[in-house]
Each structure stands twice: as C-alpha cells, then as structure tokens.
C-alpha positions as CSV (number, residue, x, y, z in Angstrom):
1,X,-40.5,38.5,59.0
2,X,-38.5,35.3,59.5
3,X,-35.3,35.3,59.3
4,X,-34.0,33.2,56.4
5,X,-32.4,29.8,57.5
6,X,-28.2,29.5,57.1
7,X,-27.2,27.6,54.1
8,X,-25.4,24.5,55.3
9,X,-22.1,23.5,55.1
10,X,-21.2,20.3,53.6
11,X,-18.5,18.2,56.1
12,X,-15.5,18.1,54.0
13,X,-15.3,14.3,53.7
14,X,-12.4,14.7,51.5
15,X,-9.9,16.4,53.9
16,X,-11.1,14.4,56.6
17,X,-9.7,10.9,54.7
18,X,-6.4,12.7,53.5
19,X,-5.8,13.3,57.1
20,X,-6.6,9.9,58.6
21,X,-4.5,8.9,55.6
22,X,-1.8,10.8,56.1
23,X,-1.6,10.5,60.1
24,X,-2.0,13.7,61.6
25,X,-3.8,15.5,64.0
26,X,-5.4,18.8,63.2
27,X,-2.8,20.7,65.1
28,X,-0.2,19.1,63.5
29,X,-2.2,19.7,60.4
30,X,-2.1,23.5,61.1
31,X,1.8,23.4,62.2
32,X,2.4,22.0,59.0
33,X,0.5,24.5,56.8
34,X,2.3,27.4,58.5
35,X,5.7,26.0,57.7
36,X,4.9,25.5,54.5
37,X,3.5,29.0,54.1
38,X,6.2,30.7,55.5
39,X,8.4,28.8,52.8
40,X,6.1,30.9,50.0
41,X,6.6,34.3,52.2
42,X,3.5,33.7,53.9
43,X,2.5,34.4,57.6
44,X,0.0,31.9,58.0
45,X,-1.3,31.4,61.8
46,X,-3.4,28.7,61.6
47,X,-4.1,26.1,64.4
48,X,-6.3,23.1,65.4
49,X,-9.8,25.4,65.1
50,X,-9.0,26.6,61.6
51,X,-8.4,22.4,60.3
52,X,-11.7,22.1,62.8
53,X,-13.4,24.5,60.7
54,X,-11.9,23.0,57.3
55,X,-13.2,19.9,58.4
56,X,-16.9,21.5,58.8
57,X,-16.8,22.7,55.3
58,X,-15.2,26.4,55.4
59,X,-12.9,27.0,53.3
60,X,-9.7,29.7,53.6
61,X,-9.2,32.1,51.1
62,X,-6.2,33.2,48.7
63,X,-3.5,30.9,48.1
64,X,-4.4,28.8,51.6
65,X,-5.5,26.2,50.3
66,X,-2.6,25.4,47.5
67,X,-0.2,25.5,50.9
68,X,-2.5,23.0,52.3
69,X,-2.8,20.6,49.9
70,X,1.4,21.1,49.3
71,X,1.7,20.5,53.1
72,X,-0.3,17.4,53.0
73,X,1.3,16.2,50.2
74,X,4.5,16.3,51.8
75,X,3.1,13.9,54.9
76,X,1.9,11.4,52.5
77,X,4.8,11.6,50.1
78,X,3.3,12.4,46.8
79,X,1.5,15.0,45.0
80,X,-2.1,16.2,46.6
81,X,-4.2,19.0,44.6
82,X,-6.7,21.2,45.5
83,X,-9.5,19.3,44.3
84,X,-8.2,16.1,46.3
85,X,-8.9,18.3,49.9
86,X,-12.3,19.2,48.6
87,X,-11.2,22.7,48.5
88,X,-11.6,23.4,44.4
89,X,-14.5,25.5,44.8
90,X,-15.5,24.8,41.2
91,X,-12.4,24.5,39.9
92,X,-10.8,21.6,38.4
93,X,-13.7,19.9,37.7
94,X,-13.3,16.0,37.5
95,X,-15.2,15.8,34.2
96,X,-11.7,18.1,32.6
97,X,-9.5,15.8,34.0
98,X,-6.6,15.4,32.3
99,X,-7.9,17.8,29.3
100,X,-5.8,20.4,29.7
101,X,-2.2,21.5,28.6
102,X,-1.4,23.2,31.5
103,X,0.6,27.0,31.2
104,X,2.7,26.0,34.0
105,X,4.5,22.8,35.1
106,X,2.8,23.1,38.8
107,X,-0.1,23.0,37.3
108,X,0.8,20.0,35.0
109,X,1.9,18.1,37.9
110,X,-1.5,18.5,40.1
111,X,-3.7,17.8,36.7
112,X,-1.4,14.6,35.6
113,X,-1.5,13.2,39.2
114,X,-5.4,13.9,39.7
115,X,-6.0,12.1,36.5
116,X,-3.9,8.9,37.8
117,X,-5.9,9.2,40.7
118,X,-9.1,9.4,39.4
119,X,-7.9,6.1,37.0
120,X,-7.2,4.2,39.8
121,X,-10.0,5.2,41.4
122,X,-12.3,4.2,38.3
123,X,-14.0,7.1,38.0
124,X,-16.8,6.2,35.2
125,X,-16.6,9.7,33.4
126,X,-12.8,8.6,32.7
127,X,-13.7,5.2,30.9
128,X,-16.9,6.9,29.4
129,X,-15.9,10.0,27.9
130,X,-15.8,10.6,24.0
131,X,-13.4,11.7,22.4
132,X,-13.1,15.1,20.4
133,X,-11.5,15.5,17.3
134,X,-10.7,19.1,18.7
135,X,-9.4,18.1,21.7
136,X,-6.3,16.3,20.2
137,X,-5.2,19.0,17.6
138,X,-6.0,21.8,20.5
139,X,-3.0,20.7,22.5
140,X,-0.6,20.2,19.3
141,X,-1.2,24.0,19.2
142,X,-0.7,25.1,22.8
143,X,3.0,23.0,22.3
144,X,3.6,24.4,19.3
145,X,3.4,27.9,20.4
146,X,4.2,27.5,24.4
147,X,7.4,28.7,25.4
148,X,10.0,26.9,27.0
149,X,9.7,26.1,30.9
150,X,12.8,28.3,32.4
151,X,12.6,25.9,35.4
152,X,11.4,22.6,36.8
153,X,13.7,22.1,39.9
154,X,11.6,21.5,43.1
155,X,13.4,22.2,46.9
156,X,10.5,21.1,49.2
157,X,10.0,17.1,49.6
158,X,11.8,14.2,49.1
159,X,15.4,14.0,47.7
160,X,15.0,12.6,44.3
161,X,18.0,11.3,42.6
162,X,19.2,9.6,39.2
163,X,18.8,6.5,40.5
164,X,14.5,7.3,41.1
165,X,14.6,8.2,37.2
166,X,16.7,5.2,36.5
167,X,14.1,2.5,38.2
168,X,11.3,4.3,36.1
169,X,12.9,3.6,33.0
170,X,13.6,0.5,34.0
171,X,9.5,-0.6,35.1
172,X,8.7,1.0,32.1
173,X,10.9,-1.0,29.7
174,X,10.0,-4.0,31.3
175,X,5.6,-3.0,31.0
176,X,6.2,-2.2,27.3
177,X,7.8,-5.8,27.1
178,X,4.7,-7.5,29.0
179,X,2.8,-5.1,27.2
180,X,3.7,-6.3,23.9
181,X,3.7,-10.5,24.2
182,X,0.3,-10.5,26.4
183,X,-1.4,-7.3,25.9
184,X,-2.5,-4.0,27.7
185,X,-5.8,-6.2,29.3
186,X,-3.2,-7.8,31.7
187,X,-0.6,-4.8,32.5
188,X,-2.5,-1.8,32.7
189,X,-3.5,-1.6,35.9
190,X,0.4,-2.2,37.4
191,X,0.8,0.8,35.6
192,X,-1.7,3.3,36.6
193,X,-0.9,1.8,40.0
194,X,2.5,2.7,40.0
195,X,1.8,5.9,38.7
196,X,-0.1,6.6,41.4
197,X,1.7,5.3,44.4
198,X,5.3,5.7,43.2
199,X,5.3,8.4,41.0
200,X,3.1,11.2,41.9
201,X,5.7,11.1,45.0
202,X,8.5,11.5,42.8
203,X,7.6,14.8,41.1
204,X,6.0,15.9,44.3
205,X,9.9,15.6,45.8
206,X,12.9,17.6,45.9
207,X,15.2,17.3,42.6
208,X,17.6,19.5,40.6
209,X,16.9,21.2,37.5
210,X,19.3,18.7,35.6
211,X,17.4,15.5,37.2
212,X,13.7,17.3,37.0
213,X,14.2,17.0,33.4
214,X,15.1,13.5,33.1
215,X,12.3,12.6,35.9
216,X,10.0,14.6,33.3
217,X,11.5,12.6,30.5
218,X,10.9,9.6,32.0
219,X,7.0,9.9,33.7
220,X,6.1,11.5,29.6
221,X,7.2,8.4,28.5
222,X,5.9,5.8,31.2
223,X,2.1,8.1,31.0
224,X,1.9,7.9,27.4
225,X,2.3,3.7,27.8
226,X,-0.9,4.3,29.9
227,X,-2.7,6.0,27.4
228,X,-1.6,3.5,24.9
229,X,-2.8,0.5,26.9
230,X,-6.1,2.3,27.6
231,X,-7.0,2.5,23.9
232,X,-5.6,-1.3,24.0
233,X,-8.1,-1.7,26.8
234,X,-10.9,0.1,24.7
235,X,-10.5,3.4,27.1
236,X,-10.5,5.6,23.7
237,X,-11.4,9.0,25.8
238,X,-9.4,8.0,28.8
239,X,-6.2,7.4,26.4
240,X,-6.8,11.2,24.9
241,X,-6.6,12.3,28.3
242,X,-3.4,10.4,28.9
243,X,-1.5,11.5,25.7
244,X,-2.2,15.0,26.4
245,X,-0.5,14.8,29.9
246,X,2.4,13.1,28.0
247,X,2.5,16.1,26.0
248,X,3.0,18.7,28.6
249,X,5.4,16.1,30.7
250,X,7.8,16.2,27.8
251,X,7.3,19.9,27.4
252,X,8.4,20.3,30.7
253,X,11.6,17.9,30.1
254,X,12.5,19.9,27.2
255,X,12.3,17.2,24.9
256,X,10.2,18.5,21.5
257,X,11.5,15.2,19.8
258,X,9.1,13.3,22.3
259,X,6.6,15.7,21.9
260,X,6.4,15.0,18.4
261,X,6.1,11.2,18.9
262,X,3.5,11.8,21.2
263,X,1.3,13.9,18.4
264,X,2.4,11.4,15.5
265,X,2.1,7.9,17.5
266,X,0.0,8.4,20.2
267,X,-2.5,11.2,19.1
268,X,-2.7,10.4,16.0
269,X,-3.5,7.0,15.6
270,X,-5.8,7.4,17.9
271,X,-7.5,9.4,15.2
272,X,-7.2,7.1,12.7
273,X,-8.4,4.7,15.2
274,X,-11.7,6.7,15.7
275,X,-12.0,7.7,12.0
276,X,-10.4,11.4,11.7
277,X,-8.2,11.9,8.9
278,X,-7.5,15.3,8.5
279,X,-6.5,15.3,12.3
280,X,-4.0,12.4,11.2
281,X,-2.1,13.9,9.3
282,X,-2.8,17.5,11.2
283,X,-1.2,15.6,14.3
284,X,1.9,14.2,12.0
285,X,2.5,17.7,10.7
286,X,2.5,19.2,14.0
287,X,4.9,16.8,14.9
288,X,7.4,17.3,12.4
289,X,7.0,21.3,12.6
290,X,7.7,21.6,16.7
291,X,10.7,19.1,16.6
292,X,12.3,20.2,13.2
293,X,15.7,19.7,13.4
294,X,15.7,17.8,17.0
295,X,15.1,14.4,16.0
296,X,16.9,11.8,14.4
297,X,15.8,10.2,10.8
298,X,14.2,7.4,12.5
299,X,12.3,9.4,14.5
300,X,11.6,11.4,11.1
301,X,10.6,8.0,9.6
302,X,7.7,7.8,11.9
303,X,6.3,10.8,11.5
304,X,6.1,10.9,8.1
305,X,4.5,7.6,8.2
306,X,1.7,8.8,10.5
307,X,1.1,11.3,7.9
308,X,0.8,8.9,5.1
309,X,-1.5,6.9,7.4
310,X,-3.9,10.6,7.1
311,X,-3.2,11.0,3.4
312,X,-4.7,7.7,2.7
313,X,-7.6,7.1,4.6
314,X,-8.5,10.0,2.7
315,X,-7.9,8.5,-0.2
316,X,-5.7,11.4,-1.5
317,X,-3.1,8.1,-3.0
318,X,-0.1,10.6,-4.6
319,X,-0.2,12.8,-1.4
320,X,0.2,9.5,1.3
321,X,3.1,8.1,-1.6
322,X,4.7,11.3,-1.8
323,X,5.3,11.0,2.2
324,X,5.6,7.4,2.2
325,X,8.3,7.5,0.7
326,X,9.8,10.2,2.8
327,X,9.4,7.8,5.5
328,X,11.5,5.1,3.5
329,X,14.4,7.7,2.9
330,X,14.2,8.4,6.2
331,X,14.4,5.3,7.8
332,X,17.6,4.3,5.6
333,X,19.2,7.1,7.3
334,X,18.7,5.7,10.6
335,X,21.6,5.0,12.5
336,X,24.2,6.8,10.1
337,X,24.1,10.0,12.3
338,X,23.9,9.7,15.8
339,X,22.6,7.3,18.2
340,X,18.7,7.4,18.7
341,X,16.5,7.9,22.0
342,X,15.1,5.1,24.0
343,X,11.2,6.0,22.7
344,X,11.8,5.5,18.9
345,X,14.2,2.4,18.6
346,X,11.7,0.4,18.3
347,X,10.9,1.7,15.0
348,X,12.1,-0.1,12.3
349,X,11.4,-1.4,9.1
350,X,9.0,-3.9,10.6
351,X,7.1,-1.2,12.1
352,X,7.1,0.9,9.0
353,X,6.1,-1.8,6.7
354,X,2.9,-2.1,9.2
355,X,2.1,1.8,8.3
356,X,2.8,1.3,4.5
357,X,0.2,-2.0,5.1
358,X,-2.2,0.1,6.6
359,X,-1.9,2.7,3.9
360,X,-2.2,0.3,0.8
361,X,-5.7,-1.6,2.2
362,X,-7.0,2.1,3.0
363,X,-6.4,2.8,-0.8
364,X,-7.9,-0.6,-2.2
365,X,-4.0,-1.7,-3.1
366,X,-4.0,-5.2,-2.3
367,X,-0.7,-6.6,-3.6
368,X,1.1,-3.8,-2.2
369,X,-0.6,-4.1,0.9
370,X,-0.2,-7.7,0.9
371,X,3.8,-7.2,0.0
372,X,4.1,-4.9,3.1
373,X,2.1,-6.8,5.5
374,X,4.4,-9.5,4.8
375,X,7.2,-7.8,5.3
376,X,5.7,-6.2,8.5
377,X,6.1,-10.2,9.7
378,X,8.7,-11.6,8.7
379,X,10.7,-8.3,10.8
380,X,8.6,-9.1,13.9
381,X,10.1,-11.4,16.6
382,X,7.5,-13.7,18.1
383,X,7.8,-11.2,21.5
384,X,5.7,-8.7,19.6
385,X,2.7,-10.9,19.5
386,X,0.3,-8.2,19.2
387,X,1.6,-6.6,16.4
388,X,1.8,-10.4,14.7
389,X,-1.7,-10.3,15.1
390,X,-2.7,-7.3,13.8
391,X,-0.2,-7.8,10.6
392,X,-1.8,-11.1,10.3
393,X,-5.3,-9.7,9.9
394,X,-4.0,-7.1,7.9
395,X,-2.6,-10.0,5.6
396,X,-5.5,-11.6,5.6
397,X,-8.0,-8.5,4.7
398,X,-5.0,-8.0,1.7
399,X,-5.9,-11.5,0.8
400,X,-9.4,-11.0,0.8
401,X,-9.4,-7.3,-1.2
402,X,-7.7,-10.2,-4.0
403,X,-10.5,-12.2,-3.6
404,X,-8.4,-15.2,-2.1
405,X,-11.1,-15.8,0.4
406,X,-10.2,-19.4,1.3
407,X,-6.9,-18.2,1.8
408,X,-7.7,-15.3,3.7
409,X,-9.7,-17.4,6.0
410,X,-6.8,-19.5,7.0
411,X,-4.7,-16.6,7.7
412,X,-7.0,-14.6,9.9
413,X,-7.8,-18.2,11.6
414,X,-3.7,-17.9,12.6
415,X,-4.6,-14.2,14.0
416,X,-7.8,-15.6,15.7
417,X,-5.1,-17.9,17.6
418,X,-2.4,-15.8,18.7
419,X,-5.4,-13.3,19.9
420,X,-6.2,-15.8,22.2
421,X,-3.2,-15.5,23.8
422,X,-3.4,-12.0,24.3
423,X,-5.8,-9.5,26.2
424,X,-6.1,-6.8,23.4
425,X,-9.3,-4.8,22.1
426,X,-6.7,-3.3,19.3
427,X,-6.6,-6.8,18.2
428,X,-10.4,-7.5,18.5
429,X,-11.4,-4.5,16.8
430,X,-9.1,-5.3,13.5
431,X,-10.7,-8.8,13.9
432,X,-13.9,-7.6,13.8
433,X,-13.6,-5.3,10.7
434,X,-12.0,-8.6,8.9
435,X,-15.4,-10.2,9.7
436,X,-17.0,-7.1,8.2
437,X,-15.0,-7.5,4.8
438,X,-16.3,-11.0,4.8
439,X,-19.7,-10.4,4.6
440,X,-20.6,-10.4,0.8
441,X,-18.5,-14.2,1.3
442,X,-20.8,-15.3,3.7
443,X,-22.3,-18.5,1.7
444,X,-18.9,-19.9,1.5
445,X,-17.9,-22.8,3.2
446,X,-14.4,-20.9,4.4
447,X,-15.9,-18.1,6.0
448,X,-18.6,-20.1,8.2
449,X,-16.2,-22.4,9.4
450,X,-14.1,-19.2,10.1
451,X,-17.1,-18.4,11.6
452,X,-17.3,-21.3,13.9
453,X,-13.6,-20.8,14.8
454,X,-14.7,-17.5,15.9
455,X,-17.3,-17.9,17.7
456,X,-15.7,-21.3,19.4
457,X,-13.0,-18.8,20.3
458,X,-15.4,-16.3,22.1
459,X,-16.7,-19.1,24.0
C-alpha cells in the first residue's frame, strides 16, 4: 500500500517580513524569545533552527508564540500579535477584527493594533463589512457588566512618559480641528497612520499604572476620531469596529464617562445613521446607566439628546420631548459644578440645537425644526464647516416640510457650496435625502435649477 504523501507546510511569509523588518537574524531572533520568556517564568531554549523551522511553517506550541510576537514587537518598537507572525492557527481571524470587547486589556491592545493595521493596510473586508445592529448593543453590555481592569502598567519596552500622552492629545486636538473645517475625506488617513506607526508603539512600551491610564484615555479618544471619520468617509462597518475598540480603550483608562460618549455619540448615531431606532436610544440608555453619577451635566446633556434622537425616529413624540427637555435642563447646568473633560466641551447649545433639529423633522415638526436648525447656526463658528452644512440642509428640508420650496432651494443651494469645500459623505448623504424630499417638487422651476447646481457641482 502506498504510503500517504506528507501534508505540506505553508512558508510562513508573515514571520519572514516581520524579521527583515525588524532587522534580525534568526539567532538573534531565538536569543530574543528566550529573554523574553524567561521574563514570563519560562525556560525557553530556542535557537537559529527552531526560527529556521518557524520560517518553514512549524509552529511552537503553548504560550511560544505570544513570547514571540512580544519579543518582535519589542525590536520593531510597537505592538505585534499573533496573527501578524502568521502563527494564529485559526484564531483571530481578520474578518473579527476589531469586533470584539476584549476580557483583558492584553488582549485589547493586540485586537485594536491589528485592526489599525489591517486599516492601513486596506484590507477590503474592513471597508466592506455591514454593519449589525447586534453588534453595537453587544458591547454596551460586556461594559456594562465588565469589571474594572485592577492593572494596566506595562515593565517590558519603551519608557513611556506624560509627555508621549501629552503629544497625542495634542495631534488629536489639532485632526478634530482639520477634521471639522475640511472633512474626514482629507485627514483620515494621517490618523490611521499615526495610529499605526506611533501609537501601537506607545502602548506596546513601558509605563506606570498612573500614565497607562491617561495613555488609555488618550488613544480611546484619538481611535474613536477614526471611527468617526470612517463613517464621514462612508466606512459605516469599519467605523463600528473602531468605536467598539474605543470602548474597551476607555474601559481600560477607567474612564465610564467616556464610555458613555462612546455609546451615545459614536455608537449611536451610527444607528440612527443606518436606520435603528431602538438601538438609539438602547445605546443612550446604556450610556447614562454605566456612567451614572461620573459625568458632568454637559456630558448628561448629550446623552439624553442621543436618546431623544431614538425616541423620535420612532415617532414616539412625548417620549423624545420628555428627554429633550432633560437635555435642555441639563445643559443649563453645565459649567455650574465642576469643570468638564476635554471630549464633551464641544457640546454646547449649538450642538444640542442640531439634535433637537434632527428630532423635530423626524416627527414632521417643521417650525420647531426650523427654530432649532436656526439656532444650531447662528452658535456655529465658520470653523465647524461641516456641521454648517449639515444644519443648512436641515434648514432647508424644515423649509421644505412648510412647503417653502423656493426658499428651501436657496438654502440647500448655500449647503451645496460650503460642501464643496469639504470632503464629507455625512454631508453628501443629508444632501441626497434633501433631493429625495424634493421629488413630488420636481416640475418647479426652483428645484431643476437646484438640480442644475447640483449636478454642475458633481462635475
């Protein structure tokens, strides 16, 4: 009988670049992986065969291959996970990317630095993916119920001090700025880059327990801007990804009042965005339950506005004014009590007359929704052209629910412009379900020469 032929190894391409990459030889591979091993109480005795194997397609069992990713990642100077050295057997496949709210904050670390990767990479299941309604309220669960991470401090790597948090709170004030006068279409990629290259070698350094947290603080807050930007970008599934990432990173900081703006700003207008309004105001609720009591009124503004957002796309109109004007209270109590955080100043009444627009034209309330849309620009500075833009289509679809349609058609024609400064599918998208609205008004002269200033726009 023959004997049946050996199954082939596959070389392991992966390892093979992270080495060239990282500028070793495979004894100095080996040497490295021992030292690192013995740091976890392991007696590892690996040498230039064993990496000469790896390289082949063998790979070591047990814990061996987290010590060899870790001892890489310490060459290159950022964080390097199993699935990176082709050594996931399975695990960690790329289509989860980024999908899970990891139990540990290791494990949050590998899965938010293999999804920057993957981003920079442009991986199509990233930009592809749908996005499940499930999968946003899912993780709003696991942080509700997770407990607190006893400890974040790192002693291999890299010294990482106040002054590394420090310079990414500083890029990441100055993207939102960029972010808000041209639009996600012409900063994303600096920040996905950034994440990538700088970051991922931050948390993959050495730091105390007292500057771990801030560093966690501060990457929550610069990853969530990515997610942001990729629903900006039309990235929808890529920004879910993103946001639930953000959510772990400030689980690990110990900051629940981030958490919450995650779940009520991020997460959940990306439901409203894809059409789920139970998970809105699911999301918003979420929010205000896991940081009860840890955030101040502003930040207790916005949450409650998020859930009115819910509340009327459902068209459930005393529930969304009931919490509306929550949110009002709220925000009149900003500043009276203690100074707010960096991630919800931004919130004020121009922002929450944007939400109370948004609400109105979801529940056929034109004036109001005119009245608030208004508002929502006469409290935005010319730096916040997107949002301009958006409150001027929103003025203008208020017009038109009042059957001003001339009028209506002048004012989207001044969104139409200041879009064309910007790089925004946000600002495309509200544009588009104007030109929706404007259908039955199709015969009128307003509308096709809106029309034409559309179209002449495009080209």
């Amino acid at each position: 009988m023959a004997a049946r032929p050996l199954v082939a190894r596959q070389p392991n391409e992966r390892l093979q670049a992270l080495i060239q990459e990282a500028g070793c030889s495979n004894a100095g591979l080996a040497r490295r992986v021992n030292m690192c091993g013995a740091e976890h109480g392991l007696d590892l005795r690996y040498d230039k065969t064993s990496v000469a194997r790896w390289l082949r397609g063998q790979q070591p069992r047990g814990r061996a291959p987290g010590i060899i990713a870790e001892a890489l990642g310490r060459k290159l100077g950022r964080a390097v996970t199993i699935d990176e050295i082709g050594m996931a057997g399975g695990r960690n496949l790329a289509s989860g990317v980024g999908l899970q709210f990891s139990p540990t904050v290791l494990g949050a670390v590998e899965q938010v630095c293999e999804l920057w990767r993957s981003d920079v990479g442009r991986r199509d299941f990233l930009s592809g993916s749908a996005v499940a309604a499930s999968a946003l309220v899912e993780p709003s669960r696991d942080w509700l119920i997770s407990a607190v991470d006893t400890q974040v401090a790192r002693t291999a790597g890299s010294r990482v001090g106040r002054s590394d948090v420090a310079a990414v709170r500083a890029m990441t004030d100055s993207l939102v700025q960029l972010d808000h006068q041209y639009g996600s279409g012409h900063v994303r990629p600096v920040v996905v880059h950034y994440l990538n290259s700088v970051v991922s070698g931050l948390l993959a350094g050495a730091y105390r327990e007292a500057v771990g947290r801030e560093l966690f603080a501060a990457v929550a807050r610069l990853t969530e801007l990515a997610g942001y930007m990729a629903v900006d970008t039309g990235q929808p599934g890529l920004a879910q990804r993103y946001y639930i990432q953000a959510l772990r990173l400030a689980q690990a900081a110990g900051d629940r009042g981030y958490g919450g703006y995650v779940l009520a700003a991020s997460m959940s207008h990306l439901a409203a965005q894809l059409g789920n309004p139970r998970e809105i105001a699911q999301l918003a609720r979420a929010a205000q339950e896991g940081a009860r009591g840890q955030v101040t009124p502003r930040a207790e503004a916005m949450f409650y506005a998020a859930e009115a957002r819910g509340h009327a796309l459902l068209g459930d109109a005393r529930s969304a004014h009931t919490v509306a004007a929550r949110a009002e209270a709220a925000l009149d109590r900003a500043d009276s009590v203690v100074e707010d955080p960096v991630w919800i100043r931004h919130f004020d009444g121009a922002y929450l007359a944007d939400e109370l627009a948004h609400c109105h034209r979801d529940l056929g309330h034109a004036q109001a929704a005119a009245r608030a849309a208004q508002d929502s620009l006469d409290g935005h500075p010319e730096s916040r052209a997107r949002r301009r833009a958006i409150g001027l289509v929103l003025l203008a679809t208020a017009q038109l629910q009042e059957r001003e349609v001339e009028l209506a058609c002048h004012t989207g024609t001044q969104a139409v412009e200041l879009l064309g400064t910007l790089r925004s599918n946000r600002g495309s998208e509200y544009l588009e379900d104007f030109q929706d609205r404007l259908a039955p008004f199709r015969d009128q002269q307003a509308v096709r020469d809106f029309g034409a200033r559309l179209h002449e726009q495009a080209a």
